[in-house]
N, C-alpha and C positions, 0 to 999 in steps of 0.2 A: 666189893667190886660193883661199881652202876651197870646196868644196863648199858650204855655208851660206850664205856671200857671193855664189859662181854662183846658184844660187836668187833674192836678193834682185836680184839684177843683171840675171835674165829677167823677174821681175815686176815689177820699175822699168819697164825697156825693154815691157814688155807695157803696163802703164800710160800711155806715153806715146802710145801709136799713136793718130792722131786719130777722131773717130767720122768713120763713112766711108771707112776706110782702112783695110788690112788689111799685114801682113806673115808671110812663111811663116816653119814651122817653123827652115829651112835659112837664110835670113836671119838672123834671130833668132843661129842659132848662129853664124853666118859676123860677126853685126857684135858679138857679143861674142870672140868666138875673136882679134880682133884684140888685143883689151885682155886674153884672160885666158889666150889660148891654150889652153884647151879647148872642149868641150863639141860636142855634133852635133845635126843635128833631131830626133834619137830623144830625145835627152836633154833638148832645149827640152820636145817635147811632156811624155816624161813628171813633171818638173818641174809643167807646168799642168794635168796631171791629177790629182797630188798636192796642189797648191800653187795652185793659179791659181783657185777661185773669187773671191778677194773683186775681181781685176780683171780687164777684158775680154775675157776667154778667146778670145770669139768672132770677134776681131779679128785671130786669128793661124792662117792655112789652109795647106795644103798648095801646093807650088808651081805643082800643076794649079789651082790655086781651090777646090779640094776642100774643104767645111767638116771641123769635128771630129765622128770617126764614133762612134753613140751619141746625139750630139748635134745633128742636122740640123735639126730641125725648128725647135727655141728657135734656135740658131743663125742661122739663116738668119731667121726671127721678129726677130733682134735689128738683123742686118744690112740687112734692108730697109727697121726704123724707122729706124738713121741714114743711110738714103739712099745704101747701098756698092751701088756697080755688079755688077748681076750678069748673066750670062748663062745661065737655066734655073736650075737647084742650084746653080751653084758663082760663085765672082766671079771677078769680069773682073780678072783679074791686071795685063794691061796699064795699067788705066785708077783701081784702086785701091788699086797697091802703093804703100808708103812707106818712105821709109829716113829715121834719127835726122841731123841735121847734128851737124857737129863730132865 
């Protein structure tokens, strides 16, 4: 897989995560690294920092729940109109994480 294709392959996957639901950076890498054998959560985020307005950014946090830093405020603005569990600043990872089937 290029580099170019890793890109479209994070922003598919970022697309799909439901409203309400979140997945981390380290997912993100971990459930494409299966299919492309690269890539890390440094390299998820910076993909969506480059790449990732047109889909929902704010749907993919840090493994603590930690939103995107820079970004808190919309962020978390975004995630509490789709009704994502949160405890304080950050979400409730237990109760909002998602993973893709198949």
């Amino acid at each position: 897989m290029t580099p170019e294709e890793y890109v479209e392959e994070v922003l598919a996957l970022v697309e799909r995560i439901p409203a309400g639901r979140v997945m981390s950076y380290g997912a993100i890498a971990e459930c494409l690294r299966d299919r492309a054998g690269r890539g890390s959560a440094r390299y998820v985020g910076t993909v969506l920092a480059r790449y990732g307005s047109p889909v929902p950014w704010h749907r993919v946090v840090a493994s603590n729940g930690r939103v995107v830093p820079g970004h808190e405020r919309e962020a978390l603005r975004r995630l509490r109109a789709e009704g994502t569990p949160l405890r304080d600043d950050r979400v409730d990872i237990a109760r909002a994480m998602w993973w893709p089937e198949g």
